[in-house]
DOKE-882714 format. One line per field, with one value per residue: residue number from 1; x, y, z of N, C-alpha, C in turn. Coordinates in Angstrom, 1 decimal. Atoms other than C-alpha are relative to their C-alpha. Layout:
<nodes>
resi <- c(NUM / ...)
n_X <- c(X / ...)
n_Y <- c(Y / ...)
n_Z <- c(Z / ...)
ca_X <- c(X / ...)
ca_Y <- c(Y / ...)
ca_Z <- c(Z / ...)
c_X <- c(X / ...)
c_Y <- c(Y / ...)
c_Z <- c(Z / ...)
</nodes>
This chain:
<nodes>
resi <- c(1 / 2 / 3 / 4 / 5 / 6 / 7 / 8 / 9 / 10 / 11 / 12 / 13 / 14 / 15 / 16 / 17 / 18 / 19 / 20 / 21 / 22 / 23 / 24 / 25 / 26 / 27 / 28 / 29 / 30 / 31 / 32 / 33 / 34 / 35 / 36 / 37 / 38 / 39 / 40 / 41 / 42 / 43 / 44 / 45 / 46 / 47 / 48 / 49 / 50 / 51 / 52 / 53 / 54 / 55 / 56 / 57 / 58 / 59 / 60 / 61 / 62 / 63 / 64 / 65 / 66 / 67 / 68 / 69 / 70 / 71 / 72 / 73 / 74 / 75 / 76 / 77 / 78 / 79 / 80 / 81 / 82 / 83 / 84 / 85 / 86 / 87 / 88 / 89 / 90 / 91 / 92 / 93 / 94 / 95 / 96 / 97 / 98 / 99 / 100 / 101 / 102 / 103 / 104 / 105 / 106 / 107 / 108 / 109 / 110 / 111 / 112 / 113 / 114 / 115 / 116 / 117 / 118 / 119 / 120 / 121 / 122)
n_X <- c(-1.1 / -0.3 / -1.1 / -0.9 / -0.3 / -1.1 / 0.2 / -1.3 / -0.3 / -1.2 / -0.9 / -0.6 / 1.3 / 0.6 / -0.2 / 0.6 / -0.9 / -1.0 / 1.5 / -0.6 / 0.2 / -1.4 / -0.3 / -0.8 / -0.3 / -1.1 / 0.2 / 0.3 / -0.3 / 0.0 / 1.6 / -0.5 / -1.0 / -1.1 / -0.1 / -0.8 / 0.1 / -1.3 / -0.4 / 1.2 / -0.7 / 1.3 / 0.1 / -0.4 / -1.4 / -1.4 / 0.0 / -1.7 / -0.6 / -1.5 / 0.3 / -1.0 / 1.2 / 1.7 / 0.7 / 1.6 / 0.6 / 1.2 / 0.7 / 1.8 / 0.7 / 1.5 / 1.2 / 1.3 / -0.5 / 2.0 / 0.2 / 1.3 / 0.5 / 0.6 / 1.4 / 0.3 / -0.9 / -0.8 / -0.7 / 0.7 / -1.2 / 0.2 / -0.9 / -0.8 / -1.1 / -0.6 / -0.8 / -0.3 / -1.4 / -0.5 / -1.3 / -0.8 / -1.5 / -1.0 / -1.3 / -0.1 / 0.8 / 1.3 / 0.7 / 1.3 / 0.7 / 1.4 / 0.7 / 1.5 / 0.7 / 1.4 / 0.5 / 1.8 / 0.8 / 1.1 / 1.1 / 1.6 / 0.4 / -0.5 / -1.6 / -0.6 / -0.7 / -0.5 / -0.9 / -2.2 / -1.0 / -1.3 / -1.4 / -1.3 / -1.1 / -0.9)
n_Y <- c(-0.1 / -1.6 / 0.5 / -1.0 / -0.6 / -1.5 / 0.0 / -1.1 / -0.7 / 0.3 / -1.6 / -1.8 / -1.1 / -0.1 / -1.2 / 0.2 / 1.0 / 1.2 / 0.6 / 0.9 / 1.4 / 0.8 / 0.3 / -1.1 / -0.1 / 0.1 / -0.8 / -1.1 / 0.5 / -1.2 / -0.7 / 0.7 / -1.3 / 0.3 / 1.5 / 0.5 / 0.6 / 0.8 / 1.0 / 1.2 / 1.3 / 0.6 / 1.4 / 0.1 / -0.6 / -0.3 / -1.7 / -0.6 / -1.2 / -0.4 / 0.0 / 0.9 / 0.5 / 0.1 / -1.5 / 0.1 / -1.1 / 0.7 / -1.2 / -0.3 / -1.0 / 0.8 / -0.9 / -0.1 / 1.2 / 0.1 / -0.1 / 0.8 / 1.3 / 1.3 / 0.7 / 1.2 / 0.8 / -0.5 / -0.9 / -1.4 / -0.9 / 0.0 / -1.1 / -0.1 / -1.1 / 0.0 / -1.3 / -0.9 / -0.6 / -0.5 / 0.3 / -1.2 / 0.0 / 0.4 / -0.4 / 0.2 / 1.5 / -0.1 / 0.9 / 0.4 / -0.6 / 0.5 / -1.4 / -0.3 / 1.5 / -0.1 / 0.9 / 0.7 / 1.1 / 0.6 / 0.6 / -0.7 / -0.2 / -0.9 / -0.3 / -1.7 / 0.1 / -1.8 / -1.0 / 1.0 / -0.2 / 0.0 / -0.6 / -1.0 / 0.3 / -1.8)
n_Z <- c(1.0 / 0.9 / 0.9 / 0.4 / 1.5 / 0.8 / 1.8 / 0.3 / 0.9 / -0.2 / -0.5 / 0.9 / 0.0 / 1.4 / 0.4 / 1.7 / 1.0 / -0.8 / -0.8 / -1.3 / 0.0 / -0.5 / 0.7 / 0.8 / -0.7 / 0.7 / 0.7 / -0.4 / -1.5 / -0.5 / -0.8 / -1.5 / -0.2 / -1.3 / -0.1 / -0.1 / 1.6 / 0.5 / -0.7 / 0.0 / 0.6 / 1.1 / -0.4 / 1.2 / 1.1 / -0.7 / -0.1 / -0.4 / 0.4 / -1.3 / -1.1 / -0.7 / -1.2 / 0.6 / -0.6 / -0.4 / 0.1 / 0.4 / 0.7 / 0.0 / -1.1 / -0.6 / 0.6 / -0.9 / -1.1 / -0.3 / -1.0 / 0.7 / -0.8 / 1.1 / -0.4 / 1.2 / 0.8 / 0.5 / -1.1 / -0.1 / -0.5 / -1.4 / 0.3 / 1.0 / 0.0 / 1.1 / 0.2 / 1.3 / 0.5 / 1.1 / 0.0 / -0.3 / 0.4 / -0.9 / 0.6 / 1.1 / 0.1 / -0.7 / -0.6 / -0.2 / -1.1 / 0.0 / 0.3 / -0.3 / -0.5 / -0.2 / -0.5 / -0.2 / -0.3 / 0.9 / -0.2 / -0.1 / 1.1 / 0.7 / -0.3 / -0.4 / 0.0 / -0.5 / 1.1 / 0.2 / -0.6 / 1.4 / -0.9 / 0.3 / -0.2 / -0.3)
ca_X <- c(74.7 / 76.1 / 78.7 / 80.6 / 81.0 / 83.9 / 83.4 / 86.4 / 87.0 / 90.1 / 92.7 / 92.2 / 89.4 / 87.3 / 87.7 / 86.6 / 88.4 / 89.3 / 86.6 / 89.2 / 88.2 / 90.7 / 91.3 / 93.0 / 95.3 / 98.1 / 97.7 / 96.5 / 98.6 / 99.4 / 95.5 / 96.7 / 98.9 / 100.2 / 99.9 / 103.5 / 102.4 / 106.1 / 106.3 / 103.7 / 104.7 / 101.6 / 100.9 / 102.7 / 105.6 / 109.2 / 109.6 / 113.8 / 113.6 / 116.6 / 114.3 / 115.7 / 112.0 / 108.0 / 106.4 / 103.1 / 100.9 / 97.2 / 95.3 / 92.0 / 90.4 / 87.6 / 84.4 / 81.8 / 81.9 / 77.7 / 76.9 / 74.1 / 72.1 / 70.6 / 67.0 / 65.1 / 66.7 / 68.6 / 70.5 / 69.1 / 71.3 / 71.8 / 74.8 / 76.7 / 79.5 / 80.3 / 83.6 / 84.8 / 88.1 / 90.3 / 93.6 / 95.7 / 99.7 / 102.3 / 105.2 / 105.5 / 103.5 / 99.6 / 98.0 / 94.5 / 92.9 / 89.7 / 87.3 / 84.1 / 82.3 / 78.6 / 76.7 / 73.1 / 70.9 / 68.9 / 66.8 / 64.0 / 61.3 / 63.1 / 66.9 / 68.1 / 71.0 / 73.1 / 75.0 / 78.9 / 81.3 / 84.1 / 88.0 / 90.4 / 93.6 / 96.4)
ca_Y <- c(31.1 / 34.7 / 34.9 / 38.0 / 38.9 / 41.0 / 42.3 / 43.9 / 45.4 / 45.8 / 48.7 / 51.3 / 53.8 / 53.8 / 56.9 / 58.4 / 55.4 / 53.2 / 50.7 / 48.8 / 45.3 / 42.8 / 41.9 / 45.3 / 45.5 / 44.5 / 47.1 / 49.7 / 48.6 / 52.3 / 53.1 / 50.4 / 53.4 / 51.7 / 48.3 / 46.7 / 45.6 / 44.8 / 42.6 / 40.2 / 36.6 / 35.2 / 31.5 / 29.1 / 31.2 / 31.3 / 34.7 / 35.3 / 38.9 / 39.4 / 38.9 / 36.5 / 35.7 / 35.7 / 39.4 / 39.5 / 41.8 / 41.8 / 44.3 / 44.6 / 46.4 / 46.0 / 47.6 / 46.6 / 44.4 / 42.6 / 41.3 / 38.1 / 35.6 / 32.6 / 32.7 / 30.1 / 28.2 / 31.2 / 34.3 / 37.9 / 40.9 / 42.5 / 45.3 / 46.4 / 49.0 / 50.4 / 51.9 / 54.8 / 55.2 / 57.5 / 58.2 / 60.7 / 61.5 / 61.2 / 63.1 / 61.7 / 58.5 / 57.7 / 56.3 / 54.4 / 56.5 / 55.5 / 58.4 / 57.4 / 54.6 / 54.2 / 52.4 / 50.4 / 48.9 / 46.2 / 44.7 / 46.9 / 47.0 / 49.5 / 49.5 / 52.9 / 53.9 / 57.1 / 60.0 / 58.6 / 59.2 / 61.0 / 61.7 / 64.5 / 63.8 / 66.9)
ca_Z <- c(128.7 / 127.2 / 124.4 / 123.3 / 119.4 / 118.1 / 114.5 / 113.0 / 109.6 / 107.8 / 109.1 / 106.3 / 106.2 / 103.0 / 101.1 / 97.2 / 94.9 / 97.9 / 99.2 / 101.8 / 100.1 / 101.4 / 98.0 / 96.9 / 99.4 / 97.0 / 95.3 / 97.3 / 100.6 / 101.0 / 102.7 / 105.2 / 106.7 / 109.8 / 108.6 / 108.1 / 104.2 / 103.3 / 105.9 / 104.6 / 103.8 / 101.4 / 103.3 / 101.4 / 99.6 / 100.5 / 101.9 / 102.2 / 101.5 / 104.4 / 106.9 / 109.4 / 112.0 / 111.3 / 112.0 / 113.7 / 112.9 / 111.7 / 109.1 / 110.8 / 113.5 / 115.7 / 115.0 / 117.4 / 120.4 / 121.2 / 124.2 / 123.8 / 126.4 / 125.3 / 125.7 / 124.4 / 121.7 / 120.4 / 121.8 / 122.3 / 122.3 / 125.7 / 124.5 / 121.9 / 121.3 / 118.1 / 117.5 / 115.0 / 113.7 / 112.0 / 110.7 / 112.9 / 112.4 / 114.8 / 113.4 / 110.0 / 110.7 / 110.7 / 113.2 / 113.8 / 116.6 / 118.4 / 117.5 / 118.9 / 120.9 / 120.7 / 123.2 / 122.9 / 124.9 / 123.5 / 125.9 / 125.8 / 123.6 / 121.3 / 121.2 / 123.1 / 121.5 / 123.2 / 121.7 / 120.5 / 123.1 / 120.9 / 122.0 / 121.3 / 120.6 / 121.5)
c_X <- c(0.0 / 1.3 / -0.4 / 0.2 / 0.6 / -0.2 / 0.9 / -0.3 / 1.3 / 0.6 / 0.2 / -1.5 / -0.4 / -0.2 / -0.6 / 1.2 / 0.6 / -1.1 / 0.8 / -0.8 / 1.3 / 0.8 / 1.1 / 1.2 / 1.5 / 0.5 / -0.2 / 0.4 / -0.1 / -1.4 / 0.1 / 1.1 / 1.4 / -0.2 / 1.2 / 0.3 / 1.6 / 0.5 / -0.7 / 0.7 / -1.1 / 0.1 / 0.3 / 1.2 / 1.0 / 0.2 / 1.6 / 0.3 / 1.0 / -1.0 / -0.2 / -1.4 / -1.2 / 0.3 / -1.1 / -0.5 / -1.8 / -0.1 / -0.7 / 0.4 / -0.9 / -0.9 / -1.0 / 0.2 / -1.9 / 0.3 / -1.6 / -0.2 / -0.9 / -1.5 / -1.1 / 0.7 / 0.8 / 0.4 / -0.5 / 1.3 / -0.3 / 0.8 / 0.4 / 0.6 / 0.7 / 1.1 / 0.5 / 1.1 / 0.5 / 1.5 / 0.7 / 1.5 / 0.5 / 1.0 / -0.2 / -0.8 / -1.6 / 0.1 / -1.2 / -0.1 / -1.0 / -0.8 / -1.1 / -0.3 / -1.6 / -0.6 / -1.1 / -0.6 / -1.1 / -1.0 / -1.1 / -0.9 / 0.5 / 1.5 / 0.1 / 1.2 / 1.1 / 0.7 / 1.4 / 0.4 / 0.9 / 1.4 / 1.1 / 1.2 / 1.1 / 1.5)
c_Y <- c(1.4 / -0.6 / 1.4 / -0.1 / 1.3 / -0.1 / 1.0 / 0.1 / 0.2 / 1.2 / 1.1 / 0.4 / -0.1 / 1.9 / 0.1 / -1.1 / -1.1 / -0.7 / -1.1 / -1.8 / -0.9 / -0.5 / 1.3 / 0.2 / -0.3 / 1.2 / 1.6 / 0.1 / 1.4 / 0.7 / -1.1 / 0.5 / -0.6 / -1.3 / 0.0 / -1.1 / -0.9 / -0.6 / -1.6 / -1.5 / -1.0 / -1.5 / -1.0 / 0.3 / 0.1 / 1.3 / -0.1 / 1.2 / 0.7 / 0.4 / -1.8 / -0.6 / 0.9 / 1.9 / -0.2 / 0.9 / -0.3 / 1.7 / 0.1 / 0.3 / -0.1 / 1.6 / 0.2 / -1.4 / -0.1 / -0.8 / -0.8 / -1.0 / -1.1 / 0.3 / -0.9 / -1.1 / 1.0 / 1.5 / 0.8 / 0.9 / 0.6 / 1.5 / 0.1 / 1.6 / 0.2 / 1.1 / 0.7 / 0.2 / 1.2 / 0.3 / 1.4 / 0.0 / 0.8 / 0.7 / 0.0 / -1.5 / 0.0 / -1.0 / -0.4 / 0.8 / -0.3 / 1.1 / 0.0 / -1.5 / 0.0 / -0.8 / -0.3 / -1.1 / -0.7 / -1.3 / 0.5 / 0.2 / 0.5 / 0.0 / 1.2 / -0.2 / 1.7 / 0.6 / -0.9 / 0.6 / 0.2 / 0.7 / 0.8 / -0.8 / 1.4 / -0.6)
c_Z <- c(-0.5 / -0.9 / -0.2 / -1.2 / -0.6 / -1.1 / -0.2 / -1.8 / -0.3 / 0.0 / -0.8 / -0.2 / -1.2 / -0.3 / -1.6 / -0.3 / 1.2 / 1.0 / 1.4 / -0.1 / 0.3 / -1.5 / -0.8 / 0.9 / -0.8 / -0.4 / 0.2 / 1.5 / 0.8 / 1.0 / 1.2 / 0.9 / 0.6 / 0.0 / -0.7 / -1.5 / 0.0 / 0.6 / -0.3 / -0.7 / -0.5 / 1.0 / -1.2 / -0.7 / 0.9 / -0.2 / 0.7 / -0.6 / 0.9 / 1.1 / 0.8 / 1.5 / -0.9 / 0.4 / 0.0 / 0.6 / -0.6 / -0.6 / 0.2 / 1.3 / 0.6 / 0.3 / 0.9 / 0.9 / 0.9 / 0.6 / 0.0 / 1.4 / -0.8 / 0.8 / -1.1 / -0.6 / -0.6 / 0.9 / -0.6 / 0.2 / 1.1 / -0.4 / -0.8 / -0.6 / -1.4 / -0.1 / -1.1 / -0.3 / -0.6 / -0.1 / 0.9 / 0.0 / 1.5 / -1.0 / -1.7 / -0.8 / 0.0 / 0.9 / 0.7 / 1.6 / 0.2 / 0.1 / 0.7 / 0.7 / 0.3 / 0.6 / -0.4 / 0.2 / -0.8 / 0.8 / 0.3 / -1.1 / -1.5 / 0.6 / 0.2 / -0.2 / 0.4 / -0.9 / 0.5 / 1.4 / -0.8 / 1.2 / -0.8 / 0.2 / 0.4 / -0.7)
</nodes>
């Protein structure tokens, strides 16, 4: 048996005064750059602000993607890939870029984990 675990986080960078708790997001929608805030419809509430169909979109991000076999009675990690974000602009827009991907192996005595892989944008 193996099984796959995506861990995401939510789509805004933590910065001084801004911790990217899901709870501020009201409030601080703006650090969610290229998230679609004024589109949101609370579960529950009648949302007729002159929009006429749903909008599907999500505020989170994925962070690390682990890589597990079952040995025994419980699972061992085998991989796992952590990625780095950040914000880059498009004209007048931001947008989430993937900055970095870190590999590490973890079936060897000692997890080996490599230098990031990082990507230029132009």
């Amino acid at each position: 048996m193996a099984k796959v675990t995506f861990t995401n986080s939510e789509r805004c960078l933590p910065t001084t005064g801004v911790t990217c708790a899901p709870d501020t997001i009201g409030t601080k929608a703006q650090y969610w750059y290229d998230t679609p805030w004024d589109l949101n419809c609370a579960a529950g509430a009648k949302c007729d602000q002159g929009r006429l169909s749903p909008s599907f979109w999500t505020r989170k991000r994925l962070t690390e993607v682990t890589t597990e076999v079952l040995r025994g009675t419980g699972y061992a990690k085998v991989d796992s890939w952590k990625l780095g974000h950040r914000w880059g602009k498009a004209d007048v827009d931001y947008q989430l870029l993937l900055e970095s991907v870190q590999h590490t192996g973890h079936t060897a005595a000692t997890p080996i984990t490599l230098p990031k892989t990082t990507f230029a944008y132009t």
